[in-house]
C-alpha positions in Angstrom: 140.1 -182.7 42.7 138.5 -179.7 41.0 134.9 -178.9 41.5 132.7 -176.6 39.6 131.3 -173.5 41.4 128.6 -173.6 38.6 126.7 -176.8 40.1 127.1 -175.9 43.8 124.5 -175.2 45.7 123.5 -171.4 46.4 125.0 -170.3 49.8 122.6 -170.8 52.5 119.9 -168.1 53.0 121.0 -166.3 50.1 119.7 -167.3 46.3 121.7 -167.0 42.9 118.7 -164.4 41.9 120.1 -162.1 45.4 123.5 -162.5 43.7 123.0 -161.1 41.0 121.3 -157.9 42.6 123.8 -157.3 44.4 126.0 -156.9 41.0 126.7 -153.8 39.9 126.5 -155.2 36.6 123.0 -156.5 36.9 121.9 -152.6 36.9 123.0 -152.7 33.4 121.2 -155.5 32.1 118.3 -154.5 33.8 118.2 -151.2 32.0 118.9 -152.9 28.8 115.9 -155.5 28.9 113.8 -152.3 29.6 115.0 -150.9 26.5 114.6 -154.1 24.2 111.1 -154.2 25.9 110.3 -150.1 25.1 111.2 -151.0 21.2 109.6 -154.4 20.8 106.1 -152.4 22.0 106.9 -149.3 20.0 107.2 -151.4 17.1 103.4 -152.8 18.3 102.6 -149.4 17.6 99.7 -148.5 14.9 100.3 -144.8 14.1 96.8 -143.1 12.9 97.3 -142.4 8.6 96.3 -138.2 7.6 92.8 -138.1 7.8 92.5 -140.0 11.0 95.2 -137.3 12.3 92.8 -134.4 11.3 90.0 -135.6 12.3 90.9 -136.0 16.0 92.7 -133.0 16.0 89.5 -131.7 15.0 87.3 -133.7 17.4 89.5 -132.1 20.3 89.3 -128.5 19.3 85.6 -128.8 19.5 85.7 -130.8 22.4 87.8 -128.1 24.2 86.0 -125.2 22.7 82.7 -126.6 24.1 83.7 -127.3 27.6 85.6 -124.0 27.5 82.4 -122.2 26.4 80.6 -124.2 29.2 82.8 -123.1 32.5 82.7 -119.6 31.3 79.1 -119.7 31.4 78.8 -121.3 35.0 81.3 -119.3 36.0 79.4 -115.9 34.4 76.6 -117.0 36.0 77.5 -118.3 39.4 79.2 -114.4 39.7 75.6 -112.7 38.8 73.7 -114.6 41.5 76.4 -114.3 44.0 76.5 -110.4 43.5 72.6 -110.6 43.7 72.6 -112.6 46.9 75.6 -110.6 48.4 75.7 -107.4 46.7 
């Protein structure tokens, strides 16, 4: 009498799922399902048209110019008083 491994019980203390880890093969189809997952969200992806592009490219400069402009200045001025306090 023949008897199907596939409707046996797990082994005790150990589950099918702890199997399967221990596969070197499972490693595999791990990093596959990641990859299928990756594409499936890239292909969620809206990309921004031209003008949108631009105009956060621009948004940024500015952004950056203005808080570069900004830590100069504290830093400019933090170095006068502390030469006028010090000397």
């Amino acid at each position: 009498m023949a008897t199907d491994t596939r409707d046996a019980a797990p082994r005790a203390g150990r589950s099918a799922r702890a199997d399967r880890r221990r596969s070197p093969f499972s490693i595999v189809r791990r990093i596959r399902q990641f990859v299928r997952e990756v594409i499936a969200e890239l292909r969620k992806v809206v990309y921004p048209g031209r003008s949108e592009l631009i105009t956060y490219v621009v948004v940024v400069l500015v952004f950056v110019t203005v808080m570069t402009a900004f830590v100069a200045s504290l830093d400019f001025g933090l170095t006068k008083a502390v030469l006028a306090v010090f000397g």
